[in-house]
FIPALUM-480404 format. One record per residue (C-alpha): residue number from 1; residue in one letter; x, y, z. Coordinates in nm, 4 decimals. Layout:
N
  resi  resn      east     north        up
   NUM     a         X         Y         Z
...
END
This chain:
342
  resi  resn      east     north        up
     1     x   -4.8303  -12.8312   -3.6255
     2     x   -4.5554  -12.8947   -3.3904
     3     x   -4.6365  -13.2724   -3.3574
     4     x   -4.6553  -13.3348   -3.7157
     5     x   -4.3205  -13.1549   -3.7723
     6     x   -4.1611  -13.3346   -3.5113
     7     x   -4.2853  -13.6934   -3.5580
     8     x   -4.4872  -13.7574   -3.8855
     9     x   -4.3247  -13.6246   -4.1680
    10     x   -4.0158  -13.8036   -4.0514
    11     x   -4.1746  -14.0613   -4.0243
    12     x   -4.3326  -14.0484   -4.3215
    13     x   -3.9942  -13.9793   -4.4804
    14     x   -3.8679  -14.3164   -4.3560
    15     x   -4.1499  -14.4761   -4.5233
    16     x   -4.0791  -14.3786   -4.8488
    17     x   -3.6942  -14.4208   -4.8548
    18     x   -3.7664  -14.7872   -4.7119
    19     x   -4.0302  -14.8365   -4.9615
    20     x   -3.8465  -14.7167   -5.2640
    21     x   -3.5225  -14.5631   -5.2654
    22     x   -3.3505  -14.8622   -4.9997
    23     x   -3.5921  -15.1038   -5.1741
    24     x   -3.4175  -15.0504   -5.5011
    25     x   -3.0262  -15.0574   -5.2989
    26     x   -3.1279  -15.4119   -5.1927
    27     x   -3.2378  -15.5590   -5.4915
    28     x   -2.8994  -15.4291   -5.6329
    29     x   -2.7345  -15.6051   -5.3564
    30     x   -2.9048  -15.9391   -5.3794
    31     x   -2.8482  -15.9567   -5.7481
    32     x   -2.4814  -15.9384   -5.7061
    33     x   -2.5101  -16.2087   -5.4057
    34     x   -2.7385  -16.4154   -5.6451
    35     x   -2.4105  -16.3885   -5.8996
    36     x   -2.1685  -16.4722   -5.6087
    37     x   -2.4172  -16.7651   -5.4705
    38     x   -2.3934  -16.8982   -5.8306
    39     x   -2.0579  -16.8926   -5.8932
    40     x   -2.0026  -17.1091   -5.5452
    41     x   -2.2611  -17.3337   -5.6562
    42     x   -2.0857  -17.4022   -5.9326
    43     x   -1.7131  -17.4467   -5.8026
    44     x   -1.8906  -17.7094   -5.5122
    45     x   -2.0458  -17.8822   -5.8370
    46     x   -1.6816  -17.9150   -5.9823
    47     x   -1.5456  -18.0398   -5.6762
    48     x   -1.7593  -18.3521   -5.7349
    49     x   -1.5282  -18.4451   -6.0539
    50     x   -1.2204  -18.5001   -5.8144
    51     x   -1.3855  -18.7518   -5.6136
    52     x   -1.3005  -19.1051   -5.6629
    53     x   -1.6022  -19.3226   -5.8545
    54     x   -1.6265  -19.6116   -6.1034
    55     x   -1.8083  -19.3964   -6.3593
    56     x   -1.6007  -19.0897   -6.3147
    57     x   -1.5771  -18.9502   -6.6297
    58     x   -1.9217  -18.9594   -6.7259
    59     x   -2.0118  -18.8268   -6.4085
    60     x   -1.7493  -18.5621   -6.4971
    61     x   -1.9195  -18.5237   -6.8561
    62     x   -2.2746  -18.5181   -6.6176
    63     x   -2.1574  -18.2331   -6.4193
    64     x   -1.9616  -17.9971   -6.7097
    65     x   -2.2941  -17.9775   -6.8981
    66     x   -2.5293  -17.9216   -6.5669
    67     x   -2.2359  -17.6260   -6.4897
    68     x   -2.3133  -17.4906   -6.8846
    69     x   -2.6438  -17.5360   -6.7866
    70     x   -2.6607  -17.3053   -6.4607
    71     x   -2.3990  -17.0544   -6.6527
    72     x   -2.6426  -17.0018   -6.9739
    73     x   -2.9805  -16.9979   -6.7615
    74     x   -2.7858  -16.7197   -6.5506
    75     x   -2.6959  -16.4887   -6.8298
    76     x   -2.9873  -16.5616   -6.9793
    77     x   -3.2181  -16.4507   -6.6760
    78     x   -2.9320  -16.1306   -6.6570
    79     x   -3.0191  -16.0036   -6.9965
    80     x   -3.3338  -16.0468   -7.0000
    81     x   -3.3066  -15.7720   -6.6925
    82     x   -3.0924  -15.5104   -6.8906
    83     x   -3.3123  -15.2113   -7.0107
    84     x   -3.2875  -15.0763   -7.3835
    85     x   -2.9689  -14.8516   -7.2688
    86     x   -2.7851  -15.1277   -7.1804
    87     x   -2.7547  -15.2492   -7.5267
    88     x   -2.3740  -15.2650   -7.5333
    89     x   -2.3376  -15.4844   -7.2263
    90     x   -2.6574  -15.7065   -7.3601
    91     x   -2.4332  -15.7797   -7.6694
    92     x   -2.1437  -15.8593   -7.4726
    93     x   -2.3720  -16.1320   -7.2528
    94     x   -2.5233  -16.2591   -7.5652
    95     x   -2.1855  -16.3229   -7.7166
    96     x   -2.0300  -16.4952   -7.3573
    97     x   -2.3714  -16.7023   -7.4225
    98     x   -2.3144  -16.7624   -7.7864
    99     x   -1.9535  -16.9027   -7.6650
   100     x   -2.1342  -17.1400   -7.3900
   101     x   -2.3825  -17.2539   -7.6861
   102     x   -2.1744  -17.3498   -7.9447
   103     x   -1.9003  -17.5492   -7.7497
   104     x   -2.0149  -17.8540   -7.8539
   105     x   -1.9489  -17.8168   -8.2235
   106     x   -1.6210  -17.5507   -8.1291
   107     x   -1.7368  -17.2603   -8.3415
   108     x   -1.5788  -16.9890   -8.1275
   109     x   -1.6130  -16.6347   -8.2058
   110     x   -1.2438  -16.5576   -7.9710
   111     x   -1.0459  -16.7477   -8.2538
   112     x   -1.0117  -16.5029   -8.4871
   113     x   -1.0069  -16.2272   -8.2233
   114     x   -0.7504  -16.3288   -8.0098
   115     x   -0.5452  -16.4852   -8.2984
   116     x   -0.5571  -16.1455   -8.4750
   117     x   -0.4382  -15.9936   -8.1418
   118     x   -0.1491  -16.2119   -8.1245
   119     x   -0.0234  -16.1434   -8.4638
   120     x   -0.0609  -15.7855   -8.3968
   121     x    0.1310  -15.7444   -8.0924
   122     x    0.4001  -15.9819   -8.1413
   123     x    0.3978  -16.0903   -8.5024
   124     x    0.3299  -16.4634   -8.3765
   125     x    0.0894  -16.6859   -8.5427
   126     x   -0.1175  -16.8787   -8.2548
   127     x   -0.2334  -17.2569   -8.4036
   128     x   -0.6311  -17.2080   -8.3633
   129     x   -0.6358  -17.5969   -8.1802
   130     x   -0.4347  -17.3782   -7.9000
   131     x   -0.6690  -17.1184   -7.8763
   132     x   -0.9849  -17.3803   -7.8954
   133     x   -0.8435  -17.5351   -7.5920
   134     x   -0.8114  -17.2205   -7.4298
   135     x   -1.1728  -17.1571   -7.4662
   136     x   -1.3163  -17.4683   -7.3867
   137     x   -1.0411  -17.4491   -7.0550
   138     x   -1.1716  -17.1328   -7.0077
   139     x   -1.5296  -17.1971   -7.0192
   140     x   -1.5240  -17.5062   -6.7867
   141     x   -1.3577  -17.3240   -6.5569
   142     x   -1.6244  -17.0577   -6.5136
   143     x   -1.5249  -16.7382   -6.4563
   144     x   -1.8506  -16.5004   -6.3815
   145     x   -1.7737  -16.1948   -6.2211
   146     x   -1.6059  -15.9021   -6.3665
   147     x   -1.3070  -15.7709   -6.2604
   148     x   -1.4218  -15.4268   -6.3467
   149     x   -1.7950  -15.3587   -6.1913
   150     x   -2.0611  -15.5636   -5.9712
   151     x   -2.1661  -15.7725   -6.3003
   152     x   -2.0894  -16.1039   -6.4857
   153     x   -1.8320  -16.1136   -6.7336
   154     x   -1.8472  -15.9846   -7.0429
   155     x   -1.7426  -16.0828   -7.3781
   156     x   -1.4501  -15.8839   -7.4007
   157     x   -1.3257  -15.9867   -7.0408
   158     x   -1.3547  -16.3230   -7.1651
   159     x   -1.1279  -16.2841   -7.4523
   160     x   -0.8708  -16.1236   -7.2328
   161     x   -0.8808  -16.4487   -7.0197
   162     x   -0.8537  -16.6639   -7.2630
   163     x   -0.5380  -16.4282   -7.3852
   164     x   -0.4128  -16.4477   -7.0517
   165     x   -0.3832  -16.8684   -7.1288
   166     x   -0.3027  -16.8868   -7.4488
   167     x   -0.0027  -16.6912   -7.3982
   168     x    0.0904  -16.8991   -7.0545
   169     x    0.0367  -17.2315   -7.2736
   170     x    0.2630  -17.0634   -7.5200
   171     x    0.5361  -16.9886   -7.3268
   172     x    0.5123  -17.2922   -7.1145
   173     x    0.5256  -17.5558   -7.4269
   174     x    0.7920  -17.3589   -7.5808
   175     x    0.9772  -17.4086   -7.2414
   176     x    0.9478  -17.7928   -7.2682
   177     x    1.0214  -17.8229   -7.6024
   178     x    1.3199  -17.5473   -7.5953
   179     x    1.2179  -17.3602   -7.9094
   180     x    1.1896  -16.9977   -7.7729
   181     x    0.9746  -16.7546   -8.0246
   182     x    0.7192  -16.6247   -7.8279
   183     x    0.9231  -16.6189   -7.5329
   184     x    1.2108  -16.4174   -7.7627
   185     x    1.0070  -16.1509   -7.8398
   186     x    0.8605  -16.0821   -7.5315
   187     x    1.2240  -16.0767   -7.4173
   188     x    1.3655  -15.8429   -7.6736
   189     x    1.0487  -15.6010   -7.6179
   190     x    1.1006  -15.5902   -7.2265
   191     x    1.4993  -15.5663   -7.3228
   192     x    1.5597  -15.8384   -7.1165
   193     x    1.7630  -16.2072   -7.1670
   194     x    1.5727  -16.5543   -7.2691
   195     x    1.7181  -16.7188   -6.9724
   196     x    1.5644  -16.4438   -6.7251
   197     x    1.2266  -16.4493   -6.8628
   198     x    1.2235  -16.8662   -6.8834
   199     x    1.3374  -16.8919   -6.4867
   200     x    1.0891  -16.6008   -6.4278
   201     x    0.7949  -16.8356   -6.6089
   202     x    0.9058  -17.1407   -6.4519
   203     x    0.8765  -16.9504   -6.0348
   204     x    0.5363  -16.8430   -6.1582
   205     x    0.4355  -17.1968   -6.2486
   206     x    0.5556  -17.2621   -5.9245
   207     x    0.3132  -17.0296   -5.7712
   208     x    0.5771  -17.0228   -5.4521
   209     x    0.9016  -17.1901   -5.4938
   210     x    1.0473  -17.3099   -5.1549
   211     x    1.3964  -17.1825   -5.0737
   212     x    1.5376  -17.4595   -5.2283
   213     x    1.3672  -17.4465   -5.5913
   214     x    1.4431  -17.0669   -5.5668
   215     x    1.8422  -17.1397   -5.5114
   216     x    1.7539  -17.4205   -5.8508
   217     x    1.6091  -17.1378   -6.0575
   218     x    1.8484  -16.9246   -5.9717
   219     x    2.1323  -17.1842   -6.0477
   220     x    1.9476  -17.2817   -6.3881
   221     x    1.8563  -17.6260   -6.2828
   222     x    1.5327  -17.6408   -6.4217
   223     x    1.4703  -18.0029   -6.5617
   224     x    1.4018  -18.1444   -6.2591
   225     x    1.1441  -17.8188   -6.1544
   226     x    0.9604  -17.8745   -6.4435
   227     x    0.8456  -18.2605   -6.4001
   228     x    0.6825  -18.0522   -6.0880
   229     x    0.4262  -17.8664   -6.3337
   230     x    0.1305  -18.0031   -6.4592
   231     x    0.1214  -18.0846   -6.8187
   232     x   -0.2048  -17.9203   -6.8352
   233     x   -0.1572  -17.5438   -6.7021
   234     x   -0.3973  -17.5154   -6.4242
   235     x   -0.6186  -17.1990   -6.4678
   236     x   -0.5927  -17.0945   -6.1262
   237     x   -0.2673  -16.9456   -6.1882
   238     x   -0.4410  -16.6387   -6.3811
   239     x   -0.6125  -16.5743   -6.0256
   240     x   -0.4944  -16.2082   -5.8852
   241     x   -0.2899  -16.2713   -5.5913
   242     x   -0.5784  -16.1445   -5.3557
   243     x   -0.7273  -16.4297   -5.5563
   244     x   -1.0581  -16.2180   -5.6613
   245     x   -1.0187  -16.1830   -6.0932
   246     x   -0.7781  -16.2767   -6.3419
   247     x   -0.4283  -16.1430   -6.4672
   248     x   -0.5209  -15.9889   -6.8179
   249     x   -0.2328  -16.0502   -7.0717
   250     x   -0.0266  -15.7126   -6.9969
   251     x   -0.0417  -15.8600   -6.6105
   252     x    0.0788  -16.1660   -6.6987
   253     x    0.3350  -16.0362   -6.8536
   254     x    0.4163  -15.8017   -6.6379
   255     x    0.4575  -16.0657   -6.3473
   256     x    0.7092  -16.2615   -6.5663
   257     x    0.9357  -15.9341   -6.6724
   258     x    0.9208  -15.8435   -6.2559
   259     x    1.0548  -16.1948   -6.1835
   260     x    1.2766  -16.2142   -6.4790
   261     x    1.4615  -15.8747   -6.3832
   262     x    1.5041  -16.0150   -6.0410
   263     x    1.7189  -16.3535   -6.1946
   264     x    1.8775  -16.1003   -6.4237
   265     x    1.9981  -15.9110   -6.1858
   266     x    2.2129  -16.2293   -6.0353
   267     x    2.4191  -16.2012   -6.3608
   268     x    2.7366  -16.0000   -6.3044
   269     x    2.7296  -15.6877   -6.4830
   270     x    2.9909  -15.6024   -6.7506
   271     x    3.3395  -15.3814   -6.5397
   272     x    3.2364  -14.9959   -6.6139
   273     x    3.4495  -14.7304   -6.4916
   274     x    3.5555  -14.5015   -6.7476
   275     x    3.3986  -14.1992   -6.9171
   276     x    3.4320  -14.3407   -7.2192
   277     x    3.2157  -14.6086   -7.1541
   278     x    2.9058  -14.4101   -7.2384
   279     x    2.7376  -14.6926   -7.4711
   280     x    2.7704  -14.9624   -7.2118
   281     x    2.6413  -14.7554   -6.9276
   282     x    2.3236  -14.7101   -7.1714
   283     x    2.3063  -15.0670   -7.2410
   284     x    2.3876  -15.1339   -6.8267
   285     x    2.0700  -14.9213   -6.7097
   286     x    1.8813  -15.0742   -7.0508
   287     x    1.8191  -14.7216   -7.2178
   288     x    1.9212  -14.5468   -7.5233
   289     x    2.0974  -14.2126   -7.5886
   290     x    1.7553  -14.1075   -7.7528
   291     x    1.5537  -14.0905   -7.4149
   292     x    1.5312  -13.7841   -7.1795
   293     x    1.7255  -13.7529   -6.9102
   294     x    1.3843  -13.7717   -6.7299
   295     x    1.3202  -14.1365   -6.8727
   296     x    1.7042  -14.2493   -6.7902
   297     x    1.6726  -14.1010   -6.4618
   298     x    1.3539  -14.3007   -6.3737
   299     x    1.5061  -14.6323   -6.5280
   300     x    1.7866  -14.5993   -6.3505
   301     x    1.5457  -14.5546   -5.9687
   302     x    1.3743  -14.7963   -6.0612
   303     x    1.6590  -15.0567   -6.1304
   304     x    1.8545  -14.8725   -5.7990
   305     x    1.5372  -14.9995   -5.5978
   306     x    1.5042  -15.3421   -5.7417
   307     x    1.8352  -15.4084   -5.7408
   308     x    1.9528  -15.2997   -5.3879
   309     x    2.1089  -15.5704   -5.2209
   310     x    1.8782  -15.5410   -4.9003
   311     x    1.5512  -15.5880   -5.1845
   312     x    1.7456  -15.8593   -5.3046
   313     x    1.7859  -16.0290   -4.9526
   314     x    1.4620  -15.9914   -4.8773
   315     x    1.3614  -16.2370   -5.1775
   316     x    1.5144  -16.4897   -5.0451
   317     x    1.8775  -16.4938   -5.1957
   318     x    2.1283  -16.6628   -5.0303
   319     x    2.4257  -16.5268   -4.8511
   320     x    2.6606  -16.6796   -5.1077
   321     x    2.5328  -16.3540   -5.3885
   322     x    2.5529  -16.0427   -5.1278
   323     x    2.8698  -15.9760   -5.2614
   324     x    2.7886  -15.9836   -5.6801
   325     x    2.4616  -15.7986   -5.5778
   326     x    2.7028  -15.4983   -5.3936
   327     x    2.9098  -15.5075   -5.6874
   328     x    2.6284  -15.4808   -5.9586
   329     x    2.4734  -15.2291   -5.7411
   330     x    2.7915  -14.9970   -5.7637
   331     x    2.8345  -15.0327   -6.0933
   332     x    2.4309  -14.9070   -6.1604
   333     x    2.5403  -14.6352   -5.9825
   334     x    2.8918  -14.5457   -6.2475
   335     x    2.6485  -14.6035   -6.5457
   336     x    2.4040  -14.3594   -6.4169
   337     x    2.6553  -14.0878   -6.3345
   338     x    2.8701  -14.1182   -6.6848
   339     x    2.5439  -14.0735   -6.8081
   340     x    2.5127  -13.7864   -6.6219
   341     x    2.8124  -13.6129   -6.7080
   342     x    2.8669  -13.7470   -7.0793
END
């Protein structure tokens, strides 16, 4: 009895967890390699349209449909996998495949969605040519996995991509041309100025300005930054900055508004330094007599820690701004305490 204590059950017990438990692990794990040895597949297929040949473009036509190809056979072989309770993310799959399927003749599902969305959030009609572009951009790009589990993209995650593009073809075209609507609202919503939030689009397009387009932007020289960006927005500027998923619209955003409060903050603030100035010290830390104190009193950290000269001088600014950034520092500081006491 001793012996079989000691040495077979356990091993038996390693035989079955091998057979069937770690069995089951692996296949989970070699499914999501199989998605991640696709997706590099693909991306070394695309780097064949960059290199120089006489009958480039229809070997660029050749290798966009053999990518479609590889794309639909993989969600295809994916849902064909799913069991009946994964009905939701089966209809998510079979609309991404829909969307593959019917590029040739354009008749995209996202159009109404994400134009619907648009007019929603920001009362801005998006031309459906923009968003079709989007899609097809989006498509031939190829983005696989999900941002949120070990699994291909769904259809919703594709629609917030293609968001994510439309509104950074948007704002970029409305840039060149200089007719700000898009770019206005998003300003007055984050309470910030035009100017801020067009230098802040303009360093993200830039990916990472050198010192010198940083001093440019800051300066509002921007004609000569622009000629710098592709007509075309490349699609690689929606990758995370660990470079793993995509910025989703409210990250996108949110990017811009972090920038644009940084050039904002090279403005000189209006003189505050009376009691009386109660409005202007609302309007100075960007809040309204309505909030709590508990709201005003986290604005005004916030702005305290983006705004410190030493965060400042860490970003790069030159020497020539240490003393407006002191000076708008102190007067955060008044518009918080009259505030305080009013």
């Amino acid at each position: 009895m001793w012996f079989l204590g000691r040495y077979i059950v356990p091993a038996i017990g390693t035989m079955f967890y091998e057979k069937f438990v770690n069995k089951k692990k692996k296949n989970n794990h070699s499914q999501f390699d199989h998605m991640i040895e696709a997706q590099k597949q693909i991306l070394r297929q695309k780097q064949g349209l960059s290199s120089p040949s006489n009958s480039q473009s229809s070997q660029g036509k050749n290798t966009k449909a053999k990518n479609d190809d590889a794309i639909i056979k993989l969600y295809e072989k994916e849902i064909k996998k799913l069991n009946d309770s994964e009905s939701e993310l089966r209809e998510g799959y079979q609309k991404v495949l829909h969307l593959f399927q019917s590029k040739q003749w354009g008749n995209f599902d996202s159009l109404q969605i994400v134009g619907s969305k648009f007019k929603k959030l920001y009362q801005f009609d998006v031309p459906s040519q923009v968003i079709d572009t989007a899609v097809r951009n989006t498509l031939d790009e190829g983005f696989l996995l999900s941002r949120r589990s070990k699994q291909l993209v769904n259809f919703e995650e594709y629609n917030e991509i293609i968001e994510s593009y439309v509104t950074l073809h948007i704002l970029f075209k409305e840039i060149k041309s200089k007719e700000f609507i898009l770019t206005k609202k998003i300003a007055t919503l984050k309470k910030l100025k035009v100017e801020s939030i067009v230098k802040s689009i303009i360093h993200f397009l830039l990916r990472k300005p050198s010192k010198q387009q940083l001093s440019e932007l800051i300066k509002g020289n921007l004609k000569e930054l622009l000629t710098l960006i592709p007509e075309q927005v490349p699609l690689g500027l929606l990758k995370s900055r660990d470079n793993k998923f995509f910025l989703n619209r409210s990250e996108l955003i949110f990017e811009f508004t972090e920038e644009a409060g940084f050039y904002q903050s090279l403005n000189p603030l209006p003189e505050i330094n009376h009691k009386s100035d109660i409005k202007l010290a609302y309007q100075i830390l960007g809040v309204s007599s309505n909030d709590s104190q508990d709201q005003i009193k986290k604005a005004y950290k916030r702005l305290a820690k983006e705004r410190h000269p030493d965060t400042m001088k860490s970003k790069g600014i030159d020497s020539q701004y240490e003393a407006l950034l002191t000076e708008n520092f102190s007067k955060l500081q008044i518009a918080y305490d009259i505030i305080k006491k009013g």
